[in-house]
C-alpha positions as semicolon CSV with decimal commas, in nm:
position;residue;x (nm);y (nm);z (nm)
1;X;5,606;-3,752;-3,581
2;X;5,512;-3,770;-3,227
3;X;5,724;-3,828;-2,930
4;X;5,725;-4,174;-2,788
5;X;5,492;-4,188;-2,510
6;X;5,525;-4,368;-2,166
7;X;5,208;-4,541;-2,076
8;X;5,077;-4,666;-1,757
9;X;4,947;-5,018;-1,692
10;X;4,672;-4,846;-1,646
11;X;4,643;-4,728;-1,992
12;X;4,676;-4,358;-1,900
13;X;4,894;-4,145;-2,119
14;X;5,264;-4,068;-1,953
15;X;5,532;-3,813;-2,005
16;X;5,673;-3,868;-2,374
17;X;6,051;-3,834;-2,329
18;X;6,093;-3,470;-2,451
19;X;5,896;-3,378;-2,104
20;X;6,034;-3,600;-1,902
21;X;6,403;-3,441;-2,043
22;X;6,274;-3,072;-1,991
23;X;6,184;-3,128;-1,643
24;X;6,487;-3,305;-1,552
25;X;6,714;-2,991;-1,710
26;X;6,450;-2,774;-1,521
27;X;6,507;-2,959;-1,188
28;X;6,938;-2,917;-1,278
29;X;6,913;-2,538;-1,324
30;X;6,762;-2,481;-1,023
31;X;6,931;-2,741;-0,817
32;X;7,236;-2,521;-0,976
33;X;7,077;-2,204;-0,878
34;X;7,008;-2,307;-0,535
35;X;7,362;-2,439;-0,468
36;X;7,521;-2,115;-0,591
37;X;7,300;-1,906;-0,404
38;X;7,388;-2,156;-0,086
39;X;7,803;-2,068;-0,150
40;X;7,690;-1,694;-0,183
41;X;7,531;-1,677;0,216
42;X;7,813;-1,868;0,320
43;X;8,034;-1,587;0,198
44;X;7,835;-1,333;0,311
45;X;7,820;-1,570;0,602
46;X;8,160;-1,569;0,723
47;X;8,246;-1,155;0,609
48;X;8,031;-1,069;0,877
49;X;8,126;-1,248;1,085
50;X;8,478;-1,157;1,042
51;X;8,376;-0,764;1,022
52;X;8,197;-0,849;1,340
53;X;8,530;-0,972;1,538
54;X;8,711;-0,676;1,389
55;X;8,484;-0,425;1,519
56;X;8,445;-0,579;1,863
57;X;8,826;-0,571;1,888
58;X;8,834;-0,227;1,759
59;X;8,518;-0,087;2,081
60;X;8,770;-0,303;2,319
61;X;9,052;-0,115;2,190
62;X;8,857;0,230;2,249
63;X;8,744;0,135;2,587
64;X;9,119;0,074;2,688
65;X;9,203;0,396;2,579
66;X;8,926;0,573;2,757
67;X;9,040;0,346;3,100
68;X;9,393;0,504;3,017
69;X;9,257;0,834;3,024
70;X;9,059;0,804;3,310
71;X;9,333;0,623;3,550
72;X;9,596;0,887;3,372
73;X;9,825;0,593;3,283
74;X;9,976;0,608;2,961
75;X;10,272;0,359;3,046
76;X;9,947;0,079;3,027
77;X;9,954;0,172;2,681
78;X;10,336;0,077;2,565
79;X;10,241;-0,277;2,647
80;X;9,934;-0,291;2,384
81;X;10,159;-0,163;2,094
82;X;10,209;-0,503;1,886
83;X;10,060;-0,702;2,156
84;X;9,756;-0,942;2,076
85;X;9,402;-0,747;2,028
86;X;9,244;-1,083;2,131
87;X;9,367;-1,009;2,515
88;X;9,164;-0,665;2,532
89;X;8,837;-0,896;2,505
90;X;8,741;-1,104;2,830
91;X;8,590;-1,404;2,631
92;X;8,764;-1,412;2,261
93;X;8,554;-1,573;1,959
94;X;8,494;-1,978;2,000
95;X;8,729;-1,966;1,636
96;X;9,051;-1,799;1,828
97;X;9,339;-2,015;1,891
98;X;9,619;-1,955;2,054
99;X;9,946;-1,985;1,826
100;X;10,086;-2,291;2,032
101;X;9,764;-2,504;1,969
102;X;9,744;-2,455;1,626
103;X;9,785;-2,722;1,390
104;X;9,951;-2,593;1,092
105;X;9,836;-2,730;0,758
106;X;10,027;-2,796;0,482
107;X;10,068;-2,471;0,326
108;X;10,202;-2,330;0,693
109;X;9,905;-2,172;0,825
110;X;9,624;-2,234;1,049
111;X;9,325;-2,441;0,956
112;X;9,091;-2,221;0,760
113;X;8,818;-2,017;0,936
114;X;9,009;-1,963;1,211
115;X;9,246;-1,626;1,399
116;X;9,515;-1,682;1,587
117;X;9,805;-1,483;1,684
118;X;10,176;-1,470;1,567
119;X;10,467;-1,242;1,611
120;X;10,298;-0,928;1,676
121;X;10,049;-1,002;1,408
122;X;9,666;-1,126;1,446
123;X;9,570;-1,367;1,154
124;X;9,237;-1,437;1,002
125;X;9,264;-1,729;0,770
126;X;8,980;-1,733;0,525
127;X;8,750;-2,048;0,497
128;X;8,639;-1,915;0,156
129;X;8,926;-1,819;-0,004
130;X;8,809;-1,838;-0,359
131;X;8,620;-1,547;-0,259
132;X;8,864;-1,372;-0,123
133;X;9,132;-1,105;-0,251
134;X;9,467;-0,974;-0,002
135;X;9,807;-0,874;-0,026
136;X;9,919;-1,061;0,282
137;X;9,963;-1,426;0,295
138;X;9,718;-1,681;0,059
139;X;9,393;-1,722;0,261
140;X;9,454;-1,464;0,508
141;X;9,507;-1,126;0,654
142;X;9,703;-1,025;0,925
143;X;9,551;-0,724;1,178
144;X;9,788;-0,535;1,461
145;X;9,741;-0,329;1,744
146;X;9,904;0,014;1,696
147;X;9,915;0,315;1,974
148;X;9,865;0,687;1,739
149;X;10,045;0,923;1,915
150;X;10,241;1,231;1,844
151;X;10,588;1,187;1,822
152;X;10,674;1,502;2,064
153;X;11,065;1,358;2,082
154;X;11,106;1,244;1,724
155;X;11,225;0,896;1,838
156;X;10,997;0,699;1,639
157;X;10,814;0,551;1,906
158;X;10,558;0,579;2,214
159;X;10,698;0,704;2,496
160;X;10,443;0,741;2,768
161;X;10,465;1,146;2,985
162;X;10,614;1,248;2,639
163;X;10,462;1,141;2,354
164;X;10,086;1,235;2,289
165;X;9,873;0,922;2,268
166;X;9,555;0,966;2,038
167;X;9,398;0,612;2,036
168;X;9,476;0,277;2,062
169;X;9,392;0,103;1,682
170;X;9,347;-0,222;1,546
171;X;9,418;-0,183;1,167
172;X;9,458;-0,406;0,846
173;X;9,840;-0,478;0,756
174;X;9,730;-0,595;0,399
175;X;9,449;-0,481;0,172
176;X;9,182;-0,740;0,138
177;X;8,838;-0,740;0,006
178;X;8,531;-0,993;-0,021
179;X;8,424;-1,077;-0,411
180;X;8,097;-1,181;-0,543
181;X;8,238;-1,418;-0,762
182;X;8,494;-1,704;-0,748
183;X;8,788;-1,652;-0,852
184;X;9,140;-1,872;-0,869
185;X;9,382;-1,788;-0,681
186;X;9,646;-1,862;-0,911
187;X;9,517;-1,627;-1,133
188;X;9,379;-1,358;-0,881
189;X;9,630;-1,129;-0,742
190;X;9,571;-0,786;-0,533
191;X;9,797;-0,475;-0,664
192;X;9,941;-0,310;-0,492
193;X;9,708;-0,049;-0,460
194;X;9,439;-0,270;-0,382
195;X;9,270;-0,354;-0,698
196;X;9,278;-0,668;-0,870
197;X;9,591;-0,763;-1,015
198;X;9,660;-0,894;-1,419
């Protein structure tokens, strides 16, 4: 038994049904396709940018140290330990807000996509966070700015003409990583160690 067939006025055999069904599901899938492949560069979108930021804060952080060496003026250095990596740069990223003008959401962070700094602590807060794995707070990671030195007097800090500085470091607090795939995060947890939590 054949398929129904839709005709013209014209009299010119249509698309029966079964075809016109096959290319609509055709037309789905790769509307489908095509929206999860969007999601994907945004991802991959906003990780670089992100590793972007982090790495121009970390060349700022390297050029202060090399100005510290040069002037021979370690005591400029005491003042970066825990401060905010955002002052090293002379313009900071259009998505940097200072702590005072952000609006905190709901949940007690800062709208998402954005860094901002906080008690010692520079936050990223993720605009993807389904995509995103870290031990610190939900959305986010937190980065600081640490002086390496040697501890010549054992007192557990920098002191400048005593201690040895080595470099001036903006580091991760929490382990985070970027994941292909969506994932809940009511169900997705980081380890400790970094790997994906049960």
């Amino acid at each position: 038994m054949m398929a129904p067939r839709i005709r013209s006025r014209s009299g010119q055999a249509g698309l029966s049904l079964l075809e016109l069904m096959v290319v609509v599901v055709v037309i789905a899938l790769l509307v489908g396709f095509a929206i999860d492949r969007l999601v994907g560069l945004q991802v991959d979108a906003e990780r670089v940018q992100m590793q972007r930021v982090i790495s121009t804060l970390r060349s700022a952080a390297r050029m202060e140290m090399a100005e510290v060496i040069v002037h021979g003026d370690e005591s400029r250095l005491a003042r970066w330990h825990g401060g905010n990596p955002m002052a090293l740069l002379e313009q900071p990223p259009p998505n940097y807000r200072e702590a005072d003008k952000v609006q905190p959401q709901a949940a007690g962070i800062a709208p998402a996509g954005r860094w901002y700094y906080e008690d010692g602590y520079l936050f990223y807060t993720v605009e993807n966070a389904s995509y995103f794995e870290s031990t610190g707070p939900e959305g986010a990671v937190r980065f600081r700015l640490r002086v390496s030195y040697d501890d010549l007097n054992g007192d557990g800090r920098f002191t400048p003409g005593v201690d040895h500085p080595r470099g001036l470091l903006v580091e991760a607090v929490d382990r985070y990583r970027w994941l292909r795939e969506p994932v809940s995060p009511a169900v997705a947890e980081v380890a400790p160690n970094g790997a994906p939590g049960s």
